[in-house]
C-alpha positions as CSV (number, residue, x, y, z in Angstrom):
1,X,237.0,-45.1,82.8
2,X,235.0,-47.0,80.2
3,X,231.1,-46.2,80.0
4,X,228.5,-49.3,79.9
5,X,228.7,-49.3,75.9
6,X,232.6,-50.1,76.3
7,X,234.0,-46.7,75.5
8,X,235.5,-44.0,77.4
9,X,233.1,-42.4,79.3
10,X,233.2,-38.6,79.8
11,X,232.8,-37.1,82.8
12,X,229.2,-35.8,82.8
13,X,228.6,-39.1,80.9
14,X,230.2,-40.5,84.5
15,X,227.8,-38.2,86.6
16,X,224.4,-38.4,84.6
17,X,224.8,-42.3,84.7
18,X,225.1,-42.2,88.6
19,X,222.0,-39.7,88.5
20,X,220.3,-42.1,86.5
21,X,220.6,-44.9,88.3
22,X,219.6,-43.3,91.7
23,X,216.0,-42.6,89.6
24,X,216.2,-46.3,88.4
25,X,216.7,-47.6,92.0
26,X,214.1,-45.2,93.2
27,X,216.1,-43.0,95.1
28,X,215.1,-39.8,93.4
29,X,211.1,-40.3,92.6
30,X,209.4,-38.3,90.2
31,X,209.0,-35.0,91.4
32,X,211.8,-35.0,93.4
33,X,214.3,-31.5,92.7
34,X,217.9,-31.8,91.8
35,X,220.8,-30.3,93.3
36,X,221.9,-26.9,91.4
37,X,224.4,-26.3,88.7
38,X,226.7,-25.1,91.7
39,X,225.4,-27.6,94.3
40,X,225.9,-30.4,92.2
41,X,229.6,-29.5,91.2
42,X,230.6,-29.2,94.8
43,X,229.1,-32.5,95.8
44,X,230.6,-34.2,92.6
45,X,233.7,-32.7,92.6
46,X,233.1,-31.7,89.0
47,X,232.8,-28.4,87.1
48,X,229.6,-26.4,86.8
49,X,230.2,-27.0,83.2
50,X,229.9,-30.3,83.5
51,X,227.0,-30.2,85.9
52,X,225.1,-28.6,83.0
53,X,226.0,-30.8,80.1
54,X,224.8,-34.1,82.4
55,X,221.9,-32.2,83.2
56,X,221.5,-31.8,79.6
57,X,221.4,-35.3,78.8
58,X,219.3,-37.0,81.1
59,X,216.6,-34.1,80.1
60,X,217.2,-35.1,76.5
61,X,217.0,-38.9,77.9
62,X,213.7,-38.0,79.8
63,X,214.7,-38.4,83.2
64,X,214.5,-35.3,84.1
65,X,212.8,-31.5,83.4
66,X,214.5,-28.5,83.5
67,X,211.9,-25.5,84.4
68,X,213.0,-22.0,83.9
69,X,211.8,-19.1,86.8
70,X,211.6,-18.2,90.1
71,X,210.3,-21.5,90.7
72,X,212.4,-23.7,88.4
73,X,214.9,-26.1,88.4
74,X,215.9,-29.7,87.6
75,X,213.4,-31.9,88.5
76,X,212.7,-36.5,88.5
77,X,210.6,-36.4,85.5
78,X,207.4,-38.4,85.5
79,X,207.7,-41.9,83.2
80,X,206.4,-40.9,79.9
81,X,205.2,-44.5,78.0
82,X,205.3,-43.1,74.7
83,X,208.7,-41.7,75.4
84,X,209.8,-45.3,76.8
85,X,207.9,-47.3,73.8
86,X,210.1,-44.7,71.1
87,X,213.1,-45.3,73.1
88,X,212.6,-48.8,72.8
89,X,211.7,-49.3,69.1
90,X,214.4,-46.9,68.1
91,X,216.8,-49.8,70.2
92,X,215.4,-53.0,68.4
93,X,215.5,-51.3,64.5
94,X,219.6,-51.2,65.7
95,X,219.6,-54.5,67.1
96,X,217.3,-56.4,64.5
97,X,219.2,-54.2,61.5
98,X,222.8,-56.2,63.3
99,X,223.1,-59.7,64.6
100,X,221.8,-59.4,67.8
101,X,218.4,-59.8,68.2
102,X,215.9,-62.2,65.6
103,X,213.1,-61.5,63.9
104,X,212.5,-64.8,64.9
105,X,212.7,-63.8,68.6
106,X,210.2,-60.7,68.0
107,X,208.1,-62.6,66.3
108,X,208.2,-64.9,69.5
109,X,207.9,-62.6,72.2
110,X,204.6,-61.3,69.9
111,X,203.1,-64.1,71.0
112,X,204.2,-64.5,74.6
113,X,202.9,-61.0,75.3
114,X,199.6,-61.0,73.4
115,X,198.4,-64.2,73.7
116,X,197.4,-64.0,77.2
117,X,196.5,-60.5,76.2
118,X,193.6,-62.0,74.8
119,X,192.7,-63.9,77.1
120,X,192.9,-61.2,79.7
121,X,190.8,-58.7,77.0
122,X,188.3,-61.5,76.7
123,X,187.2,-60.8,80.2
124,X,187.7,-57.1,81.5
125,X,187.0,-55.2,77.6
126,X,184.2,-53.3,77.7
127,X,181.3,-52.0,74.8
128,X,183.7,-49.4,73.8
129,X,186.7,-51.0,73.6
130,X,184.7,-54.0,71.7
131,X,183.5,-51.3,69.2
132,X,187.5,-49.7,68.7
133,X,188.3,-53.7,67.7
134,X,185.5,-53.8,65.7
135,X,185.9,-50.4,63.9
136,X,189.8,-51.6,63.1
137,X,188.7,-54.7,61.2
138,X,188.7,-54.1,57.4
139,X,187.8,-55.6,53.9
140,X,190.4,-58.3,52.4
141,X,189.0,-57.2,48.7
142,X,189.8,-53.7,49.2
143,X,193.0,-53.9,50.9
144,X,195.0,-50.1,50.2
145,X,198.4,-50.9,50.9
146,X,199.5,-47.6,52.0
147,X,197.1,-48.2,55.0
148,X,196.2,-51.7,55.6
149,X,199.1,-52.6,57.9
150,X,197.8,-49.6,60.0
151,X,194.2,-50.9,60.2
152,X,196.3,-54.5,61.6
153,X,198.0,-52.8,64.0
154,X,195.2,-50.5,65.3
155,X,193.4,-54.0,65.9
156,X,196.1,-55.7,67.6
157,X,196.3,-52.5,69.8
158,X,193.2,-52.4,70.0
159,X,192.8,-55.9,72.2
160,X,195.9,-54.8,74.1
161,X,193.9,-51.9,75.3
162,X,191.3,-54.0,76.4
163,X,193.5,-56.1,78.6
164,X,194.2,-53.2,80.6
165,X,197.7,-53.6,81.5
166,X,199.4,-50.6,79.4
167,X,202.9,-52.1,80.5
168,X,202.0,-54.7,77.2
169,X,201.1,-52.1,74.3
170,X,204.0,-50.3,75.4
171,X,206.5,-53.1,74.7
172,X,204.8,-54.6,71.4
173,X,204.1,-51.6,69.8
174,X,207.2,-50.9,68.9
175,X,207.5,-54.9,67.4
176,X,205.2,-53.6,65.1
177,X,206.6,-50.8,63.8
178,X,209.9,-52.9,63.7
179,X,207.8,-55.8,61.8
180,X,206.3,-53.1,59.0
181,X,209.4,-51.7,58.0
182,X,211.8,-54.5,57.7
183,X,209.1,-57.4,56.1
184,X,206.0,-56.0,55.4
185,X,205.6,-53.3,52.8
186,X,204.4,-53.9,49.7
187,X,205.8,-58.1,50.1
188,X,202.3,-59.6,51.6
189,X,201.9,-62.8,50.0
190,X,198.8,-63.5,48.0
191,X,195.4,-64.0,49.8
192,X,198.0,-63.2,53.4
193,X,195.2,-60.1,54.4
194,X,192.1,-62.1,53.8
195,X,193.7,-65.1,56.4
196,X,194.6,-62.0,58.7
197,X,190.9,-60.6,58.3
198,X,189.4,-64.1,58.4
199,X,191.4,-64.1,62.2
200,X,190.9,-61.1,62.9
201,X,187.0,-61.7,63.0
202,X,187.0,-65.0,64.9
203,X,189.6,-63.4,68.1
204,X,186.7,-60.4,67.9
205,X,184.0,-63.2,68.3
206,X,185.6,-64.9,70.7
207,X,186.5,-61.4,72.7
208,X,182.4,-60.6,72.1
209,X,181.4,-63.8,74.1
210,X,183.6,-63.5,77.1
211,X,185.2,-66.8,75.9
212,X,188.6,-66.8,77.0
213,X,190.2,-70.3,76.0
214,X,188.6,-69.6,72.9
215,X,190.1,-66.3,72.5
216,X,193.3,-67.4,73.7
217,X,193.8,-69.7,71.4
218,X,192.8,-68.0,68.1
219,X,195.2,-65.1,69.3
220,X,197.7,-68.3,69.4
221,X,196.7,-69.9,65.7
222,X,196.9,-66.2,64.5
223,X,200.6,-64.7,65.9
224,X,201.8,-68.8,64.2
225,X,200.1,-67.7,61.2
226,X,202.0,-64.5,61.1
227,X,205.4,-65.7,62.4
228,X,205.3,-68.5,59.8
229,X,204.5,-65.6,56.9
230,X,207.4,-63.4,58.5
231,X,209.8,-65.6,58.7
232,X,209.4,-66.4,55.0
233,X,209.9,-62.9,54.1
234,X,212.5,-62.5,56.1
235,X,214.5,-65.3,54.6
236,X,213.3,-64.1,51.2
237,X,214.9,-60.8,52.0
238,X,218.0,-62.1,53.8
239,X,219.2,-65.5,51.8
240,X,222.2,-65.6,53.5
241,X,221.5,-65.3,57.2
């Protein structure tokens, strides 16, 4: 029986995916307990061998815990965001490193997602999270390339944060670390981190006075800049695509 990625699938690779997608559907919650080893191979119709090695996977996976004791067992883990945002930059480095998916269409989805970040920041940060953006700003004429791009991203983040909807950082983190390692680096084009500072500064102003149209839209004129810088790099790097 082929698996979802087109191959044959095994057959605790056939009875962790039917696990997985009763925790998908909601069917198991988190929390919930899992049959046993035993229970789960008589219900199955499977070995206890194989029991244990799907059991094995979906704990690797994160979809489940396996406590040890009188009180243990195989349990519905908990969604664990930094475990989802890994899973899912680890998934776009394959895709963008192939055909598949675009820098372009990162680049792109950047935008839809933290644009209206802005706006929504703009309105619900509060002092502290004002003082993180703030603190994440940095000088153009001292730029230190071994940590610059981190002092970008820990701004960007920084405004996602103060949207208040973790569901965003979660999916464009991992665009930026996708982002540094295939453009970035060392290949900044001249005077590109004092335009990024120079933006940087007027989405903080913006955020400062409430004003969301105004911080909407220099989050907007920012992500273009950046897309338009990217996508040179890019095609510097990859002539041929």
């Amino acid at each position: 029986m082929p698996g979802r990625s087109g191959s044959v699938a095994t057959a605790y690779d056939r009875l962790a995916e039917a696990i997985r997608d009763q925790i998908l559907a909601g069917e198991l919650r988190p929390g919930d307990r899992l049959p046993t080893e035993p229970e789960m191979s008589s219900r199955f119709k499977v070995s206890r061998s194989t029991a244990r090695e799907a059991l094995r996977a979906l704990a690797s996976q994160g979809f489940v815990t396996i406590r040890r004791g009188v009180a243990g067992g195989v349990f519905v883990a908990p969604p664990d965001p930094e475990q989802v945002s890994e899973t899912l930059q680890n998934s776009l480095v394959r895709l963008t490193a192939g055909t598949h998916v675009s820098i372009a269409a990162l680049l792109e989805m950047r935008e839809l997602l933290e644009v209206p970040a802005a706006e929504m920041a703009a309105l619900r940060h509060t002092t502290q999270e004002i003082s993180a953006i703030r603190q994440a700003l940095f000088d153009p004429d001292q730029v230190d390339p071994a940590t610059v791009f981190t002092s970008n991203r820990d701004f960007h983040i920084a405004v996602l944060r103060a949207a208040h909807n973790p569901m965003i950082e979660m999916v464009v983190e991992p665009i930026f670390a996708v982002i540094k390692e295939r453009l970035l680096r060392d290949r900044a084009p001249e005077r590109f981190w004092h335009q990024v500072d120079a933006d940087h500064r007027e989405i903080l102003g913006h955020l400062e006075a409430r004003d969301q149209a105004g911080a909407r839209e220099a989050a907007r004129a920012h992500l273009r800049y950046l897309t338009r810088t990217y996508k040179r790099i890019d095609r510097e790097l990859n002539p041929g695509d």
